[in-house]
C-alpha positions as CSV (number, residue, x, y, z in Angstrom):
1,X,113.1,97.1,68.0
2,X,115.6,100.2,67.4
3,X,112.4,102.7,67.4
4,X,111.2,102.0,70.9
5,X,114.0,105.0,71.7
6,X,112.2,107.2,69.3
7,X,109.8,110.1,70.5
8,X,106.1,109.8,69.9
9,X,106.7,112.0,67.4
10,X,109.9,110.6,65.6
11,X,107.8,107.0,66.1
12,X,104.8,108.3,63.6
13,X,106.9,109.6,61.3
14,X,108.5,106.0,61.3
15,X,105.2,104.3,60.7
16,X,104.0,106.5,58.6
17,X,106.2,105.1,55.7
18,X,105.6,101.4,56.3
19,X,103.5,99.1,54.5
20,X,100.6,98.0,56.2
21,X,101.9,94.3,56.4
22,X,105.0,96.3,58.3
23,X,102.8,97.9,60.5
24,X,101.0,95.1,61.2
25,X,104.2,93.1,62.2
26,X,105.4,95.4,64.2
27,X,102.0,95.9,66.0
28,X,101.9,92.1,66.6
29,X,105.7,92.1,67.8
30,X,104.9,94.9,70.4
31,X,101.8,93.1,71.8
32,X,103.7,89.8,72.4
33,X,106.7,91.5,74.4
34,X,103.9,93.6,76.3
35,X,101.9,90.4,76.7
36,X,105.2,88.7,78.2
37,X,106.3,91.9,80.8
38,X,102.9,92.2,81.8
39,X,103.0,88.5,83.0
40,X,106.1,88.6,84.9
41,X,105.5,89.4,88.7
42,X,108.1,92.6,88.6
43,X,107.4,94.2,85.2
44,X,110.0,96.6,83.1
45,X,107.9,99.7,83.9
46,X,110.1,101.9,81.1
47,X,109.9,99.1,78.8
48,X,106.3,98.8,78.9
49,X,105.9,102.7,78.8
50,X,107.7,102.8,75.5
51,X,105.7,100.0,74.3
52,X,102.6,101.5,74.8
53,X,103.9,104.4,73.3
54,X,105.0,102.6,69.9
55,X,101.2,101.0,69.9
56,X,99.5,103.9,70.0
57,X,101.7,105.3,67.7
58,X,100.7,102.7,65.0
59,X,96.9,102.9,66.2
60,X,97.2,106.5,65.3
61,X,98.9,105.8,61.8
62,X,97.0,103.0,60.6
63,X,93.4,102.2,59.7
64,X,91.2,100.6,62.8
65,X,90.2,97.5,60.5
66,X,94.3,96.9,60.5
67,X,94.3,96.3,63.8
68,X,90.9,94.5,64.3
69,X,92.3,90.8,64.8
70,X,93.8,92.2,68.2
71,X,90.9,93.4,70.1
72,X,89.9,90.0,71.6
73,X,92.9,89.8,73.9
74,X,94.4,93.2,74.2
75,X,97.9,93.3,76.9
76,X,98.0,96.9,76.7
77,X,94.0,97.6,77.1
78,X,92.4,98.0,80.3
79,X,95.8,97.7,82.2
80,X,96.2,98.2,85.6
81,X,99.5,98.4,87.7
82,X,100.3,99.5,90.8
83,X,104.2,100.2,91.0
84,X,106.1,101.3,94.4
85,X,109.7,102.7,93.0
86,X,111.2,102.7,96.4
87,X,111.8,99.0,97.7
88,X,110.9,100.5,101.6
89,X,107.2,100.9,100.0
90,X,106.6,104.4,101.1
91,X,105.9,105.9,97.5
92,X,103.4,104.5,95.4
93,X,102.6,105.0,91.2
94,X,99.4,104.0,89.2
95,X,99.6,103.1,86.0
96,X,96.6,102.3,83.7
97,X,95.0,102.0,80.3
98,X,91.3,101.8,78.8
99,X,89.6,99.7,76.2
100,X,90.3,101.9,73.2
101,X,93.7,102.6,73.1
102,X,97.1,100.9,74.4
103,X,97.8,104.6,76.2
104,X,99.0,104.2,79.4
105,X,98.3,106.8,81.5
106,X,100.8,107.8,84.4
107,X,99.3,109.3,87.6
108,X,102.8,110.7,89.0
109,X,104.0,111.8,85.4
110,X,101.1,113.4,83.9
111,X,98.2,113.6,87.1
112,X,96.0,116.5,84.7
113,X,95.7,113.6,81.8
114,X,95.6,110.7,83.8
115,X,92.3,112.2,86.3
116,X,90.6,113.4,83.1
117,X,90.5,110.2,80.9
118,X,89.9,108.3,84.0
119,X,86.5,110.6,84.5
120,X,86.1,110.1,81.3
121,X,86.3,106.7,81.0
122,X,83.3,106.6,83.1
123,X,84.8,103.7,85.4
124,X,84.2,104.7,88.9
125,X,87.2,101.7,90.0
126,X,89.3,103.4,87.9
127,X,89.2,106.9,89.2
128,X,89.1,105.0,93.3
129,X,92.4,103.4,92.3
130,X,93.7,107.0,91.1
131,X,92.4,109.0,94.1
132,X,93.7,106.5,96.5
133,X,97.5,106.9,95.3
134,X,96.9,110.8,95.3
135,X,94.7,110.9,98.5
136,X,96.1,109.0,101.2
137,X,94.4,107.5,104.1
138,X,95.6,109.9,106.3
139,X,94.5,113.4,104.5
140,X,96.5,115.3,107.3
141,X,100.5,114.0,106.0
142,X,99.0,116.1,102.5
143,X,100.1,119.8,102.1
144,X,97.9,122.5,101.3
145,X,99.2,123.1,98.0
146,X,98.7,119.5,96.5
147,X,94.7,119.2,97.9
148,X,94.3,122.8,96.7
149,X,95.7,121.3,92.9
150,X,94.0,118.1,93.4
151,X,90.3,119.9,93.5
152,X,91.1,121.9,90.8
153,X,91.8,118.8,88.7
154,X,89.1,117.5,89.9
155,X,86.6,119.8,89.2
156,X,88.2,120.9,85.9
157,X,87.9,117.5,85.0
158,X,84.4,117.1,86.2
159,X,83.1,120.2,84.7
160,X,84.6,119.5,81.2
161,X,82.9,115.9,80.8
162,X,79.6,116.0,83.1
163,X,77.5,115.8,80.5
164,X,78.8,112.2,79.5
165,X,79.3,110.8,83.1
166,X,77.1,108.6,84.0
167,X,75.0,108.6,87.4
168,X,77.6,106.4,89.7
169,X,80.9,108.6,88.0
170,X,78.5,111.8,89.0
171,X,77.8,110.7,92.2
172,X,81.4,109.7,93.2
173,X,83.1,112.6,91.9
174,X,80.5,114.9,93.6
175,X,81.1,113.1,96.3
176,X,84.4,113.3,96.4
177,X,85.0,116.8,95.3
178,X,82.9,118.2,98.2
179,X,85.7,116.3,100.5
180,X,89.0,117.2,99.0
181,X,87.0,121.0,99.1
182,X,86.3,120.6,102.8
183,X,89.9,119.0,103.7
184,X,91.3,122.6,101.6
185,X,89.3,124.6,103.7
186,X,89.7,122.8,106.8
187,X,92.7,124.5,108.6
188,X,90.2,127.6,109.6
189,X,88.4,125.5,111.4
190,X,89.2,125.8,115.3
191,X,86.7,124.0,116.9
192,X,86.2,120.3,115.4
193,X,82.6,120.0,117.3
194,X,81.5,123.1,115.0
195,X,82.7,121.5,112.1
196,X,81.1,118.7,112.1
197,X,77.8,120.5,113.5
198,X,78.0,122.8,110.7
199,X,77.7,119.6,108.6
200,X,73.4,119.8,107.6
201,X,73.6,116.4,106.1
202,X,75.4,112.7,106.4
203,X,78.9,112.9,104.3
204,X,80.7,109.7,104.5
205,X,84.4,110.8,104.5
206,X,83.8,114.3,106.4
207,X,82.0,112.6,109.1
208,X,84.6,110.1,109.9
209,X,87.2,112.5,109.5
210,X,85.9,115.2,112.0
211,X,84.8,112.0,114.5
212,X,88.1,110.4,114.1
213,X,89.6,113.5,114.9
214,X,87.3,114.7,117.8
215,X,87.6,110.8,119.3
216,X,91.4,112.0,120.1
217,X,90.6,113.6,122.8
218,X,87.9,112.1,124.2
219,X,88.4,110.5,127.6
220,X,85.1,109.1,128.3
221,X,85.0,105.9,127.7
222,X,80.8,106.1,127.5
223,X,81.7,108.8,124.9
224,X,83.8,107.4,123.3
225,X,82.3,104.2,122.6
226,X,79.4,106.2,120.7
227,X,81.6,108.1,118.7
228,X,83.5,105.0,117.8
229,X,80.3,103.2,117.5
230,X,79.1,106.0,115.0
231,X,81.8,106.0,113.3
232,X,81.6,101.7,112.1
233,X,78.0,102.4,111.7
234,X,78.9,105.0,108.5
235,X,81.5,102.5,107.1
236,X,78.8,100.2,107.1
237,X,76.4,102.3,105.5
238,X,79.5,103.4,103.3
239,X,80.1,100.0,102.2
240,X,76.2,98.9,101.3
241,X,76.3,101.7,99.2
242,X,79.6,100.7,97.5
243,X,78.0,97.0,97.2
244,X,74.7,97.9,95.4
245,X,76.7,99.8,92.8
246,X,79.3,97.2,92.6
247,X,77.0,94.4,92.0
248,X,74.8,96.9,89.6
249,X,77.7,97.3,88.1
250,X,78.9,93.2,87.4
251,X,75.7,92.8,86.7
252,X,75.6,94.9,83.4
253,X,79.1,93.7,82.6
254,X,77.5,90.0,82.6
255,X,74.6,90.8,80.7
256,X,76.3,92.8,77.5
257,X,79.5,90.2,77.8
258,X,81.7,93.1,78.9
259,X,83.7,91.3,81.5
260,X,86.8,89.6,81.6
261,X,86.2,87.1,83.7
262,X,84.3,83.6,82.8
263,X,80.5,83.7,83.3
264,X,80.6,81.2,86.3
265,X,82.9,83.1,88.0
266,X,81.0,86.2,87.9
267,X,78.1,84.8,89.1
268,X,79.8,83.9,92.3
269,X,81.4,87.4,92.9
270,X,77.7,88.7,92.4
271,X,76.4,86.1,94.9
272,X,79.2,86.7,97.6
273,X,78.6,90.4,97.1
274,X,74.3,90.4,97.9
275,X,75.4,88.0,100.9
276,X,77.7,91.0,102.1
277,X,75.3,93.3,101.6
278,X,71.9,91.2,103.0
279,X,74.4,90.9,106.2
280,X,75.1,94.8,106.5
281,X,71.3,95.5,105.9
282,X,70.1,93.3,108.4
283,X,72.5,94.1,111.3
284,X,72.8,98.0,110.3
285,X,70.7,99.5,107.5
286,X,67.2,98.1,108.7
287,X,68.1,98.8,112.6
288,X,68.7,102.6,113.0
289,X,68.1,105.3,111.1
290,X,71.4,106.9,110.0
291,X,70.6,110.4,110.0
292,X,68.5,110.4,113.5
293,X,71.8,108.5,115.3
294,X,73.9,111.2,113.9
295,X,71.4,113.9,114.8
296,X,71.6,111.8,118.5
297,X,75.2,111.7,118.9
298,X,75.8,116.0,117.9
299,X,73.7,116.7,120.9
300,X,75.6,114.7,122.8
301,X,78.5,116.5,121.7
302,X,77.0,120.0,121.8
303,X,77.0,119.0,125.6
304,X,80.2,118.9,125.7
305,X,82.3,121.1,127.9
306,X,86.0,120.0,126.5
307,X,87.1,123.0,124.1
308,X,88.8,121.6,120.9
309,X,91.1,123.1,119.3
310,X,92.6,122.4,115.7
311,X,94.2,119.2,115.1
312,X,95.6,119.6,111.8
């Protein structure tokens, strides 16, 4: 297949002149080398970028109905690959496609297009996957510059497509948002005890953060053990919340026939999943309140007399 050197443009202009029978061929050609790569455990990343880009190509030149006999089992549709170009592991790419187009979408070549259409896609996994490669765990080893670029994205992004988000896409990115914001701003901050008094209500990420941070140089161990203790009892909460929404989520997928996977099989993901999520709610949800424990642990760190400075 000569053209898979040509540019997206040059690759139109090529289909443009074929048959539809040629089309079709070629389509079917490009599917069954994808459909191969994409099976191997180390995949031809530039081969499978220039086959997604001769796909889409032909999707663009030719009429839907064409192209209807390869919807049921799609290699280059709801793709997702995780690719680490240096063999020591210390870089990481994200590559990934969604159910109406063989586009794959490159966060490290194009991060404006790949955030937007993953918002748009509505997919909350989706955007998670993108956000961890470009938010690390460790927000500190990020400069200013890119989390200053990252929330612009972001709330570009977020701004442009609200309208059609659904409620989980809305609450994550809101979420979200308002912690790559406070990471941007978070250099001013001297004192960490002020920031995270200065916090009026529970936030996930920002709360662990500042804790995590503040727990450095705590040396008693009473202290410490609450902060620490404070800090599991957010992931926990953290998680719950990630579990109703996931089994919400498998839950419409099974009843409209959306998913991938066999019925069976999804049944026992959604069973495994209320078992976590009974288990968190019984040892933490039910126990404490969340927002009175917090309010419990700033006044025991209002009482303290250790100054602390930035850590950033």
């Amino acid at each position: 297949m000569k053209f898979l050197s040509y540019s997206f443009e040059q690759l139109k202009q090529f289909f443009k002149i074929l048959s539809s029978e040629e089309k079709v061929a070629h389509y079917r050609r490009i599917l069954k080398e994808a459909k191969i790569l994409l099976e191997k455990e180390s995949s031809d990343i530039d081969q499978l970028k220039k086959l997604s880009k001769a796909a889409v190509a032909i999707e663009e030149t030719t009429e839907k109905e064409l192209l209807k006999e390869f919807n049921g089992d799609h290699p280059l549709r709801e793709v997702n690959i995780v690719v680490y170009p240096k063999e020591d592991g210390s870089e990481v790419n994200y590559l990934f496609s969604l159910s109406y187009s063989s586009e794959l979408y490159n966060v490290r070549e194009d991060r404006e297009k790949a955030l937007y259409n993953a918002i748009k896609s509505n997919d909350v996994e989706i955007i998670k996957h993108l956000l961890i490669i470009l938010l690390p765990e460790d927000p500190k080893k990020i400069d200013q510059k890119h989390l200053t670029e990252l929330e612009e994205s972001l709330s570009k992004s977020y701004e442009a497509l609200k309208l059609n988000l659904s409620r989980d896409m809305k609450n994550y990115l809101e979420k979200k948002i308002r912690f790559v914001s406070f990471l941007c701003d978070f250099k001013c901050q001297e004192n960490l005890i002020e920031s995270f008094t200065a916090q009026a209500n529970v936030d996930y990420q920002i709360d662990k953060f500042l804790l995590s941070l503040i727990a450095k140089n705590i040396k008693e161990e009473k202290m410490l053990n609450e902060i620490n203790g404070m800090i599991e009892f957010l992931e926990k909460h953290e998680r719950f919340d990630e579990l109703e929404y996931k089994i919400r989520r498998l839950k419409s997928e099974l009843k409209n026939g959306k998913s991938k996977c066999q019925e069976e099989v999804i049944k026992v993901i959604i069973k495994e999943r209320e078992r976590e999520k009974k288990k968190i709610e019984e040892e933490y949800v039910k126990v404490k309140n969340l927002s009175e424990e917090r309010e419990k642990l700033l006044r025991q760190l209002k009482r303290l007399s250790v100054g602390f400075n930035e850590v950033w």
